[in-house]
C-alpha angles and dihedrals in degrees: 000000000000118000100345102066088050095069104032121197144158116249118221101274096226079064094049099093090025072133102076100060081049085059096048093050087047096055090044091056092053097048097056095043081061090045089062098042087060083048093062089052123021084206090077094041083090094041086050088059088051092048098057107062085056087042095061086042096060092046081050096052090043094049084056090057096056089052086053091039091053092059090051096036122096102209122213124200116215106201099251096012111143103227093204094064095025109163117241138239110224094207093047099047093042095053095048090046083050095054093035087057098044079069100044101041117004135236104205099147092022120105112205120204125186120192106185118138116220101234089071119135121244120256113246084211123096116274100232089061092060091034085048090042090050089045101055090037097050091041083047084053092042097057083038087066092047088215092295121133105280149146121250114188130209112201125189128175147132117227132188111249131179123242126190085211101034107034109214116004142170128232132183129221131194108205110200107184148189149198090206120119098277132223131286118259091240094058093049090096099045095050094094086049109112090211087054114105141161141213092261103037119036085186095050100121092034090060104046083047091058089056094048091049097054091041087055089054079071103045089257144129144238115218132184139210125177137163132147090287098059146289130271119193123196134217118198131182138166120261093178 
């Protein structure tokens, strides 16, 4: 698994499960991004009642991917790193919510392709917000691909912007990918909207507002691309 499993250590073990409390915090911060938006409009105080319980259930699911993720995981200890916002290796954490997934949901025609270089920065940012992000995305390609043979693409890279305040500074930008049908131009705008679903996926807006939620902790955004031969969503965040 990368680095990590080239300098194998054991973390403190009161800082073996530090991601549950992230999780809870998480889930509280969403919740209450969803509580203002039904106070801007009482209609969507009732859908909001409708929205919690599967809420919950995707931060359930998700908490059982990161059990699953620990047995799989080879933990590293940086001398003064603080465990509960440890920063995360994207190739690392990719790779453990991969394997955590192939368990909980299968990928049996699906090729998976990862494209991360190794000399990647880590994220200052906790590892459970980039492992969450990955899941929601990955389980968003795979329905996408409604079980049918099909690629799914992890992208990871760090590119140069320009900033008026900044000058020159650097971004990073995770590409999850898919060869699914794609969405209709029209819906494009609708898709970040936690009342928006699918055929295919009830949850659908739910869940890409949870990404966006979680991007916007770090100052990033959530962009989308679809056509008829699939949908690419992209994740970018400040490095500097």
């Amino acid at each position: 698994m990368g680095r990590g499993a080239r300098d194998f250590k054991e973390i403190p073990e009161e800082s073996e499960f530090a991601w549950l409390e992230e999780l809870t915090r998480l889930q509280s911060g969403v919740i209450s991004a969803l509580e203002q938006r039904a106070l801007l409009d009482s209609e969507q105080t009732e859908c909001l009642l409708r929205l919690r319980p599967q809420l919950y259930q995707i931060f359930s699911r998700f908490s059982r991917l990161m059990e699953m993720a620990d047995h799989f995981r080879v933990r590293t200890v940086f001398s003064g790193e603080d465990h509960r916002m440890p920063y995360s290796v994207i190739q690392d954490t990719a790779q453990e919510v991969l394997h955590a997934m192939s368990y909980d949901l299968g990928f049996a025609n699906t090729t998976i392709l990862k494209i991360m270089p190794h000399d990647l920065r880590p994220l200052l940012i906790p590892q459970e917000h980039i492992a969450m992000m990955i899941a929601l995305l990955v389980e968003r390609a795979r329905l996408s691909l409604r079980g049918g043979a099909g690629i799914l693409t992890l992208e990871a890279k760090e590119e140069a912007v320009s900033s008026p305040e900044d000058g020159q500074a650097r971004r990073f930008i995770l590409r999850v990918s898919d060869t699914g049908l794609g969405f209709p131009i029209g819906e494009l705008p609708h898709l970040f909207d936690p009342l928006h679903n699918v055929s295919d996926d009830p949850i659908l807006g739910l869940r890409l507002f949870t990404v966006q939620q979680i991007a916007g902790l770090h100052s990033g955004t959530v962009q989308v691309e679809s056509s008829a031969r699939g949908t690419s969503f992209y994740v970018c965040l400040p490095l500097n």
